[in-house]
Phi, psi and omega in degrees: 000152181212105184293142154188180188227154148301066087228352251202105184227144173273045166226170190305185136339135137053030189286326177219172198277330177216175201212158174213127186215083176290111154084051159201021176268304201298045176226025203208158171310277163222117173315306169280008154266328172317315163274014170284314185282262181001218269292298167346301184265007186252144191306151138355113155081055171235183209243138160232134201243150138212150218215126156211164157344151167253182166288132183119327173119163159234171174309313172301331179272001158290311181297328182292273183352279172335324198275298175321307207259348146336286188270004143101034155253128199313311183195170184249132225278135170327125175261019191301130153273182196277134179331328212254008187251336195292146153213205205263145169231074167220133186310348163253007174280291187287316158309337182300297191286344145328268154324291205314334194280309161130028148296140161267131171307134135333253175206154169194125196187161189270145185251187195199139168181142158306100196272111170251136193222152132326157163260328187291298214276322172299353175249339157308357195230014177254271203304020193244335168127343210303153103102173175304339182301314210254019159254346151320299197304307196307315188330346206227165190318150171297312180327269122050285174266350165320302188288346201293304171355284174307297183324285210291334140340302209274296192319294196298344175279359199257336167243016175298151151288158179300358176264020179078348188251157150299115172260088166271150145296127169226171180189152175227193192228142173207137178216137159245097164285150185238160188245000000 
């Protein structure tokens, strides 16, 4: 196994035929040294796929918010990147930064699907640290997150289906790129 980060991964030139990079160029520092490195290690003509967030938010993170401002945490600290690191989280936001990185577009196109969750395994991965929700939460006092718990309890059972699951609307930015 091999721990590394974005931008800075520890193999050569041209080490592989595909890249799969889900949910993590809007996770970086900077977005374009990252798909700098991603083009650097993926062979001549391999495919590098990738997926983020779009602008705007999902249905989940309104419920986590709500649970937050519920239990009286003021606010949740901004992930914005700085304007000259930012770009549009749109399939032409993200293909734009694509290409400049010397990738050829694919496809690039917003995805869509019904997410069905537990509200118990969606709150392990809010209290377990994943992503900004769940590093608000750890941020905060034991008192604190007892209520966010309680909030978030309370929201998800009032919107589960009767099968016990979150029928979320989700979407994503999807670019399949050839290097």
């Amino acid at each position: 196994m091999v721990t590394a980060s974005l931008p800075h991964l520890p193999f050569p030139d041209d080490a592989f035929d595909s890249i799969v990079a889900n949910f993590v160029i809007n996770h970086v520092p900077d977005p374009r040294a990252a798909l700098d490195e991603l083009k650097r290690v993926v062979a001549p003509g391999g495919l590098v796929a990738v997926s983020i967030w779009p602008a705007g938010g999902s249905a989940w993170s309104q419920l986590v918010n709500d649970s937050f401002l519920g239990a009286g945490v003021s606010s949740r600290p901004s992930t914005q990147l700085p304007e000259e690191l930012d770009f549009p989280r749109t399939p032409e936001g993200l293909s734009g930064i694509t290409v400049a990185a010397g990738f050829h577009i694919v496809s690039a196109r917003d995805l869509r699907w019904a997410w069905q969750i537990t509200p118990n395994d969606l709150w392990a991965g809010i209290s377990g640290g994943i992503a900004n929700a769940g590093m608000t939460y750890r941020a905060q006092p034991p008192r604190t997150q007892q209520r966010v718990r309680q909030e978030f309890t309370t929201r998800a059972t009032q919107l589960a289906g009767d099968d016990d699951l979150l029928h979320i609307d989700t979407n994503a930015v999807y670019v399949l790129a050839r290097g």
